[in-house]
C-alpha positions in Angstrom: -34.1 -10.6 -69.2 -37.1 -12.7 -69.6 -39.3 -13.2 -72.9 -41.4 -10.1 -71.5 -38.9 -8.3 -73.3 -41.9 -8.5 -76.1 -44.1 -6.3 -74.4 -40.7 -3.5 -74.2 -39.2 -4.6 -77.3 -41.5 -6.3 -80.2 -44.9 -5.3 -79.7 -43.6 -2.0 -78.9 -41.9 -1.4 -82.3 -43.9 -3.3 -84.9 -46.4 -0.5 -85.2 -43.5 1.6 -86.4 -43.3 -0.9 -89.2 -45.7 -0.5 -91.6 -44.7 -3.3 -93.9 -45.3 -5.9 -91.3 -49.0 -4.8 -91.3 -50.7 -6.6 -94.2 -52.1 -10.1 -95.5 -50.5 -12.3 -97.7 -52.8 -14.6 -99.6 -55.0 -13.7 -97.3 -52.8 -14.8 -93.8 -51.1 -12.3 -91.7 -47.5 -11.6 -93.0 -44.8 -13.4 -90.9 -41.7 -12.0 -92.2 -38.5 -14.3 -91.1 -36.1 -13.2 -93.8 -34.6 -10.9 -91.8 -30.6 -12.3 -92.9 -31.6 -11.1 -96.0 -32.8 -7.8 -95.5 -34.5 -6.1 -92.8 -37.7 -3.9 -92.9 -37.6 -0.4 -92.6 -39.1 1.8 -89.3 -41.0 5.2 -89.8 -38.7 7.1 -88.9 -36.5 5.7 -91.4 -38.8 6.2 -94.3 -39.6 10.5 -92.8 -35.9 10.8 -92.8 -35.6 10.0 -96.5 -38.3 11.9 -97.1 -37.9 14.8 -95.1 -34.6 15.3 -97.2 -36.1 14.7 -100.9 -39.0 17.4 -99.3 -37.1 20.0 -97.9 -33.0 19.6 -98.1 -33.0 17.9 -102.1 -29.2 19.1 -103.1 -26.1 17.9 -103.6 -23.3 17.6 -100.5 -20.2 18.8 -100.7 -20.5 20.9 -103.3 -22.5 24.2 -103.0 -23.0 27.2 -100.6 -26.2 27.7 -100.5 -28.7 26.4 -97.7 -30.1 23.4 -99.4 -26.9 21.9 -99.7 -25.7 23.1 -96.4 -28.2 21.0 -95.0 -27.8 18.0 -97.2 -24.6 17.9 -96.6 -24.9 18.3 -92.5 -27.4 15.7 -92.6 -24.8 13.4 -94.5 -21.9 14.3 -92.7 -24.0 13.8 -89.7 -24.7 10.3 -90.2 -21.2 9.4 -90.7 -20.4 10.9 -87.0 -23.8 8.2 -85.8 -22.1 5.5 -88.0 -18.7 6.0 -86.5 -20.2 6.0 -82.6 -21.9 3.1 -83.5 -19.5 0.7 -84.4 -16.6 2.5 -81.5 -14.4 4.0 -84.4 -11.4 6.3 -83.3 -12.2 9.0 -85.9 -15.2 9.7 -88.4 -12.6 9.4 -91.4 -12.5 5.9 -90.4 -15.9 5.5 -91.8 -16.3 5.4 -96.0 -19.4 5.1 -97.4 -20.2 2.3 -99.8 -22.9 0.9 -101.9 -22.9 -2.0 -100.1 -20.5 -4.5 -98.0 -19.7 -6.1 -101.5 -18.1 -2.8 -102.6 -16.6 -2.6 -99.4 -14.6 -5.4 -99.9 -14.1 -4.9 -102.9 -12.6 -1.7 -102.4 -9.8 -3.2 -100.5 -9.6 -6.0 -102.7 -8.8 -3.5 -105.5 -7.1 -0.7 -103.4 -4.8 -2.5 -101.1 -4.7 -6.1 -102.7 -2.6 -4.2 -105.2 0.0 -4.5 -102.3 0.1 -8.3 -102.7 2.2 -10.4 -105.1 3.2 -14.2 -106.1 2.8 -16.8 -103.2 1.5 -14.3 -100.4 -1.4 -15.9 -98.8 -4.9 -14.6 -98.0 -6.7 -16.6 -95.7 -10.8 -17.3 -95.9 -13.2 -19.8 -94.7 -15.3 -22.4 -95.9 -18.1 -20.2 -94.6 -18.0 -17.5 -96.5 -20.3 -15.3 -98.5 -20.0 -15.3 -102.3 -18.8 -11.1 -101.3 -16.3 -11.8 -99.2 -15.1 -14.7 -101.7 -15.1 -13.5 -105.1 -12.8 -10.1 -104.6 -10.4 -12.5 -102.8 -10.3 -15.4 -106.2 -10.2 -11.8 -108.3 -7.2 -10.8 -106.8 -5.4 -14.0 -106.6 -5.7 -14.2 -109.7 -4.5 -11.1 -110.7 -1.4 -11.0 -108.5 -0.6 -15.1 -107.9 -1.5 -14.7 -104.2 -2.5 -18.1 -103.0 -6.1 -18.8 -101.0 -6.3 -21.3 -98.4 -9.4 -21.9 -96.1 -10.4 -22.8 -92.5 -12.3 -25.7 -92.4 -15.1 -26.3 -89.9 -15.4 -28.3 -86.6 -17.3 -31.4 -85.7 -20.1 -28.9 -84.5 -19.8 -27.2 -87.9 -18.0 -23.8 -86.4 -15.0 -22.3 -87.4 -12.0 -24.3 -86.5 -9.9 -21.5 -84.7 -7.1 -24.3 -84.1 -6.9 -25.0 -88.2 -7.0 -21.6 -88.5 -3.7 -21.1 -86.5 -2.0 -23.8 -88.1 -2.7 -22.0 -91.4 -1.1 -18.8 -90.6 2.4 -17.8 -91.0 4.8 -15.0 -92.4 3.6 -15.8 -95.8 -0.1 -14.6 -94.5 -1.0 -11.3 -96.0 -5.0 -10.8 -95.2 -7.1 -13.0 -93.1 -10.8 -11.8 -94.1 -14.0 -13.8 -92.2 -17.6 -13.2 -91.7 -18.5 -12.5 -87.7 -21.3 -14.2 -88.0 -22.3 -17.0 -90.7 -25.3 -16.2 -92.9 -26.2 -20.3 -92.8 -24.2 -21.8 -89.9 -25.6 -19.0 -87.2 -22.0 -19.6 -85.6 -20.8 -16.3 -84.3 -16.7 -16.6 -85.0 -14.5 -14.9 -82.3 -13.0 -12.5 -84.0 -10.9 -10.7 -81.7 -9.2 -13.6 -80.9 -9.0 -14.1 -84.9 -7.3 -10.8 -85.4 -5.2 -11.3 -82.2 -3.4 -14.6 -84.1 -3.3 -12.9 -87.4 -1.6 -9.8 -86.3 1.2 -11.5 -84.7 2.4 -12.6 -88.4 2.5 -9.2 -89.3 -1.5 -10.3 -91.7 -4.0 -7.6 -91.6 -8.0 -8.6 -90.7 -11.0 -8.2 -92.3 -14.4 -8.9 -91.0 -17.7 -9.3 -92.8 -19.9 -7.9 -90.4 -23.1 -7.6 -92.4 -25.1 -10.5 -89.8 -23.4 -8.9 -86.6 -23.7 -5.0 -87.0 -27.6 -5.0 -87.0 -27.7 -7.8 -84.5 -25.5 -7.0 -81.5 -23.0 -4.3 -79.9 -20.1 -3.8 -81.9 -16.4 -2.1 -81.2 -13.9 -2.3 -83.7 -11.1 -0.9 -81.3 -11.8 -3.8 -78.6 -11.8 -6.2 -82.1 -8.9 -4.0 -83.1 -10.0 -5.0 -86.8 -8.3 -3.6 -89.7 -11.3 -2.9 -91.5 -15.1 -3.9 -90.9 -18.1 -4.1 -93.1 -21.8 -3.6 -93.0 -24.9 -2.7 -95.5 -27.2 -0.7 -94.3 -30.4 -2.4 -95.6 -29.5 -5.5 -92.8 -29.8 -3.2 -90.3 -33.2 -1.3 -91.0 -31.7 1.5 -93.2 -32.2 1.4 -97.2 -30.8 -0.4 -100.0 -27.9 1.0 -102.2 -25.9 2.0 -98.8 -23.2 0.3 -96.7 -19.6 1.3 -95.0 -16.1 0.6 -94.7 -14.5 1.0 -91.6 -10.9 1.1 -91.7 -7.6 2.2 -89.5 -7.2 5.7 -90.0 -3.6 4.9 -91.0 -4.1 2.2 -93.1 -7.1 4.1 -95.4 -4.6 7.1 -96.1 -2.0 4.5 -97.2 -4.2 3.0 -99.8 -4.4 4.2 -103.3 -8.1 5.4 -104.5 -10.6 3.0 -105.8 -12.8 5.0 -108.2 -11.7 8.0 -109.9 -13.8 11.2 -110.2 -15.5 14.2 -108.4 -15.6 14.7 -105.2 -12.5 12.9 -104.4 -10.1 14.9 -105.3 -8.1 18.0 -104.2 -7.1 19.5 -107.4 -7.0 18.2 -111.0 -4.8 19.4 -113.4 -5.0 18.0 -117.2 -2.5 15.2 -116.6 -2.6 14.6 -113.3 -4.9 15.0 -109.6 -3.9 15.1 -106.0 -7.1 13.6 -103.6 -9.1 14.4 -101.4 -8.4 13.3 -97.4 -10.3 10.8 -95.9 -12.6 9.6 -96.1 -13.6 11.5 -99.2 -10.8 9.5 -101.0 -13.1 6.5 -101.3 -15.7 8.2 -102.4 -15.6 9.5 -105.5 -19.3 11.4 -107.6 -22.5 12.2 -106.4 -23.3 9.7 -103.1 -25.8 8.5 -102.2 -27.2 10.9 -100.3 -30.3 10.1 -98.7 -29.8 6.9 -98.3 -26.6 7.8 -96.3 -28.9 9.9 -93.9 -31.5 6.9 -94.0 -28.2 4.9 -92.5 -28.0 7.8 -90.1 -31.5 7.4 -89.2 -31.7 3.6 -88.5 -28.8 3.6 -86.2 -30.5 6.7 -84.2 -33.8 4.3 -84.1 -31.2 0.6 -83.2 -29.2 3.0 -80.7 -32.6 4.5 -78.9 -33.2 0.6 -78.4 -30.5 -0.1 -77.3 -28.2 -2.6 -78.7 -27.2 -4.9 -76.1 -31.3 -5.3 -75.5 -31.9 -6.2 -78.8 -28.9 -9.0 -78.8 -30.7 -10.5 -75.9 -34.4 -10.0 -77.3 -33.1 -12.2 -79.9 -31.3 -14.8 -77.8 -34.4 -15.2 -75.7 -36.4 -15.9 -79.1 -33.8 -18.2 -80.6 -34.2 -19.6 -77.6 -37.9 -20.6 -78.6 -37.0 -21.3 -82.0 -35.4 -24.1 -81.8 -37.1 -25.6 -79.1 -40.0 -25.3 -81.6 -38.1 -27.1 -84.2 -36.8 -30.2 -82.2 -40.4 -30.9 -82.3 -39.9 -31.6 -85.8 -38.0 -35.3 -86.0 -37.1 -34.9 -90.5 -35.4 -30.8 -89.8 -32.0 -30.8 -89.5 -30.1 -27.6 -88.5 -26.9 -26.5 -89.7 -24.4 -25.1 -87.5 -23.6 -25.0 -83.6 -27.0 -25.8 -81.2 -27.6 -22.9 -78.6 -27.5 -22.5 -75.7 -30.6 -23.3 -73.5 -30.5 -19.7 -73.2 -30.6 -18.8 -76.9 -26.8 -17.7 -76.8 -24.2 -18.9 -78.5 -25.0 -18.4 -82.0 -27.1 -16.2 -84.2 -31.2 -15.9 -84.2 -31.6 -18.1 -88.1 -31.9 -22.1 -88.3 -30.9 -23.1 -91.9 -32.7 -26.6 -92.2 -33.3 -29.4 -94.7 -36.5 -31.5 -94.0 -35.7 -34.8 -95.3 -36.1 -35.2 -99.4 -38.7 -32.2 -99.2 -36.6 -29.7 -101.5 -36.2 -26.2 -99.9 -37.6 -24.1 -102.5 -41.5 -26.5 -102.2 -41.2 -25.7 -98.1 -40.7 -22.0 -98.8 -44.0 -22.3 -101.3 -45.4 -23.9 -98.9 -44.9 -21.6 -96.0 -45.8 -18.4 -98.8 -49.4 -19.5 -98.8 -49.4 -19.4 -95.0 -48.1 -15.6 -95.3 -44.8 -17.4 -93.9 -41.6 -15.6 -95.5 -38.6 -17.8 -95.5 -35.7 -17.9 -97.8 -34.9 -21.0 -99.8 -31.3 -21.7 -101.6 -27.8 -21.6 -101.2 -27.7 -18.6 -99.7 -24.8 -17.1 -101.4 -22.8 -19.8 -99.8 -22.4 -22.2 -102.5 -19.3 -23.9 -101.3 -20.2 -24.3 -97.9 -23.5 -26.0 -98.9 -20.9 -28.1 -101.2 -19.1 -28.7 -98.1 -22.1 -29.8 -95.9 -23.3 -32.1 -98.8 -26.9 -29.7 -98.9 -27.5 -28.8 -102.0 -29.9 -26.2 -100.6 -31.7 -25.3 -97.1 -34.5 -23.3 -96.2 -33.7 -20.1 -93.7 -35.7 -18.6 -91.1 -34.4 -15.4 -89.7 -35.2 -13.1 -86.7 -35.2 -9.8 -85.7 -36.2 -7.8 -82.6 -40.0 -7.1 -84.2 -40.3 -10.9 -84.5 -42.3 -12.7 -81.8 -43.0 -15.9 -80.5 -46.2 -16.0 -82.0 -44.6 -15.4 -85.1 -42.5 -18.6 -84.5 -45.4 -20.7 -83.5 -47.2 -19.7 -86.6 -44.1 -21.0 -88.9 -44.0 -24.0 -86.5 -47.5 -24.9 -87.2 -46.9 -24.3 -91.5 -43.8 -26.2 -91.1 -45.1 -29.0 -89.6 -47.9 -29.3 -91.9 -45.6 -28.8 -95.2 -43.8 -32.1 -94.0 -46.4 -33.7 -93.3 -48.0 -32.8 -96.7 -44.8 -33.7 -98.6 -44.4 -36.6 -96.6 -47.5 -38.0 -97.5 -46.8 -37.4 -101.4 -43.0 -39.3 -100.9 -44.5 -41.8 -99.0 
C-alpha cells in the first residue's frame, strides 16, 4: 500500500471526527497525542447517546425492556471485544475501568498466589501501571522484581530476558509496544520462553490493541490489557482478557452486587465469569461506547490501519532527520515505516520539552511533553524529559509537515535565545 491510503483511509474518516475540526489560537488543530488518548468518531458519541436516549437502565438486573436492551447492548459489546482481540470464549473478556485496574486486578487476585523469593519479571520500559501493582505486591508477599534491560538500539533485550528466567519465575508482565521507545516487543516469542518455566505472561497492550491486529491465542498470553479511550472508545472503560481457566481459578477482586450467586449473612458464593470481576453497577455505556469503536476500527479494517500508520511513520521521521539537535529514542524504522510504532519521543538539544510543547500549542500543534509515565526509563536513558508526537490513522502528512515546520522554528527560536 502506498501513501494514497490517505484518500481511503484519513481524509475519508476525519469528517467523522468532530473534534479534529476547530482552531486553536487561531491555527488549525493538529492533534498528535494520540499515545495518550485518541479522539472519539460519531458513531462513537450516537452510541452513547442513543443508550442514555432510549435504553437508560441498569444491565443485569431487571426484566423489563429498558434493561433488556441495556443489557444486550452491553453484553453485546463484550462478544465485539472478544472477536476482536481472537479470544476463545466471551468470559474471557472482564471489563475494567481501565488497563491500570486490569492489572491491578491480577496483581491483587492472583499475586496472592505468590510468596518469599518467587520472582516477577518486568522491564526497564515499563509504564508506571504495569509497574506499581508489581512493587505493591512484592512488597506484600517478599516476591523479588528483576528487569530486562535494553539493547544497544534501545529495544528489549530478549537474550537478557532469557537469562533472567528460571523456575523461580512466577509472572513475566511487558508492554507490546513502548509508550516512549516505539519498540514493538515480540511477545509471542516472550510468552513462549516464559511458559517453559512453568511463569505465566502478561502483556500491556494499551499502544498495540488500537494500533494493529491482535490474537491472544496465536500470542497464547495469559492475560492481555487494553483501555478503551486509546482506541477511539471513551474514558472510564478498559478489559482484561484472560485464559478461561486461569480467571475461574482466581479469587474475586471487589466484593459486591452483581458478582455474586447468592449471599447469605456470613457468607456468598460468585457469580461465573466473567461477572466475577465485576462487581456493582458498570459502566454501562461506556462499555457499549467500547462496543461501538471496535465496530467503527473493525469496518476499517485493522491490518489497513497498521500499515496507514507505517506508511506515515515512514514520513515522520524522514521529516525529523531534517532536524540535526532531535534525538529519537528507541529503534529507527524501517525505510518502510515498519518496525516500530507511529510516535518519536525526542529531546532537541538544551530546549526543555515542556517550552517545545508551548511552542508547538500556539501553532495549534498538540504534543505531549514529560516523562511519560515512564520515569525510570527516562532515568535509564539519562532524559529527564522528551517531547511525544503520536499518530493515528486520521493523521496526515500534512499534519506532519505542519509540526515539522513549528518544530523547526521552536529550535531555531530557542536556539537563538541559548546562543
Amino acid at each position: 500500500m502506498t501513501i494514497t491510503q490517505e484518500k481511503t483511509i484519513a481524509a475519508k474518516v476525519r469528517s467523522e471526527f468532530p473534534i479534529l475540526h476547530q482552531e486553536i489560537h487561531g491555527k488549525p488543530l493538529v492533534y498528535l497525542d494520540n499515545a495518550a488518548t485518541s479522539q472519539k468518531p460519531i458513531a462513537v458519541l450516537e452510541a452513547i447517546r442513543h443508550y442514555y436516549e432510549n435504553d437508560n437502565a441498569n444491565v443485569h438486573r431487571g426484566v423489563h425492556t429498558l434493561s433488556s436492551r441495556a443489557t444486550d447492548s452491553y453484553e453485546g459489546a463484550r462478544d465485539k471485544v472478544a472477536a476482536f482481540i481472537n479470544a476463545a470464549s466471551r468470559q474471557e473478556i472482564v471489563y475494567t475501568r481501565n488497563a491500570t485496574e486490569a492489572i491491578n486486578l491480577v496483581a491483587y487476585s492472583w499475586g496472592s498466589t505468590l510468596r518469599q523469593g518467587d520472582e516477577i519479571i518486568l522491564s526497564v520500559m515499563e509504564h508506571h501501571s504495569n509497574l506499581i501493582p508489581w512493587q505493591l505486591l512484592a512488597q506484600r508477599t517478599g516476591a523479588v522484581l528483576k528487569f530486562v534491560e535494553l539493547t544497544e538500539t534501545e529495544e528489549f533485550d530478549f537474550e537478557q530476558f532469557k537469562s533472567l528466567l528460571s523456575e523461580k519465575t512466577k509472572i513475566v508482565s511487558v508492554v507490546h509496544v513502548s509508550n516512549t521507545l516505539g519498540c514493538i516487543n515480540p511477545v509471542k516469542e516472550i510468552c513462549a520462553e516464559a511458559h517453559k518455566v512453568g511463569a505465566k505472561v502478561l502483556i500491556d497492550a494499551c499502544q498495540s490493541v488500537p494500533h494493529m491486529a491482535i490474537d491472544v491465542q496465536e500470542i497464547d498470553c495469559d492475560w492481555l490489557v487494553a483501555s478503551g479511550h486509546k482506541m477511539c472508545a471513551p474514558t472510564g472503560i478498559g478489559f482484561l482478557y484472560g485464559k478461561l481457566d486461569l480467571l475461574r481459578s482466581m479469587p474475586p477482586f471487589l466484593g459486591g452486587g452483581e458478582m455474586i450467586a447468592d449471599v447469605f449473612l456470613d457468607h456468598a458464593t460468585y457469580a461465573d465469569l466473567p461477572h466475577k470481576f465485576e462487581a456493582g453497577t458498570p459502566a454501562i455505556a461506556e462499555a457499549i461506547g467500547l462496543g461501538a469503536a471496535v465496530d467503527y476500527l473493525s469496518a476499517i479494517g485493522m491490518n489497513r490501519i497498521h500499515a496507514y500508520e507505517e506508511e506515515l511513520n515512514a514520513y515522520l521521521f524522514q521529516r525529523l532527520r531534517e532536524i540535526p539537535e532531535i534525538r529519537v529514542y528507541g529503534p529507527q524504522p524501517k525505510e518502510d515505516g515498519s518496525g516500530r510504532a507511529a510516535l518519536a519521543a525526542f529531546t532537541a538539544g538544551d530546549v526543555h520539552p515542556h517550552d517545545l510543547s508551548t511552542i508547538l500549542d500556539q501553532a495549534g500543534v498538540a504534543i505531549r511533553a514529560g516523562h511519560h509515565c515512564t520515569q525510570p526509563l527516562h532515568r535509564y536513558l539519562k532524559a529527564q524529559s522528551t517531547a511525544r508526537a503520536s499518530l493515528y490513522f486520521y493523521n496526515t502528512r500534512e499534519e506532519i509537515d505542519v509540526f515539522i515546520t513549528s518544530l523547526k522554528e521552536a529550535v531555531e527560536f530557542f536556539g537563538g535565545l541559548f546562543g
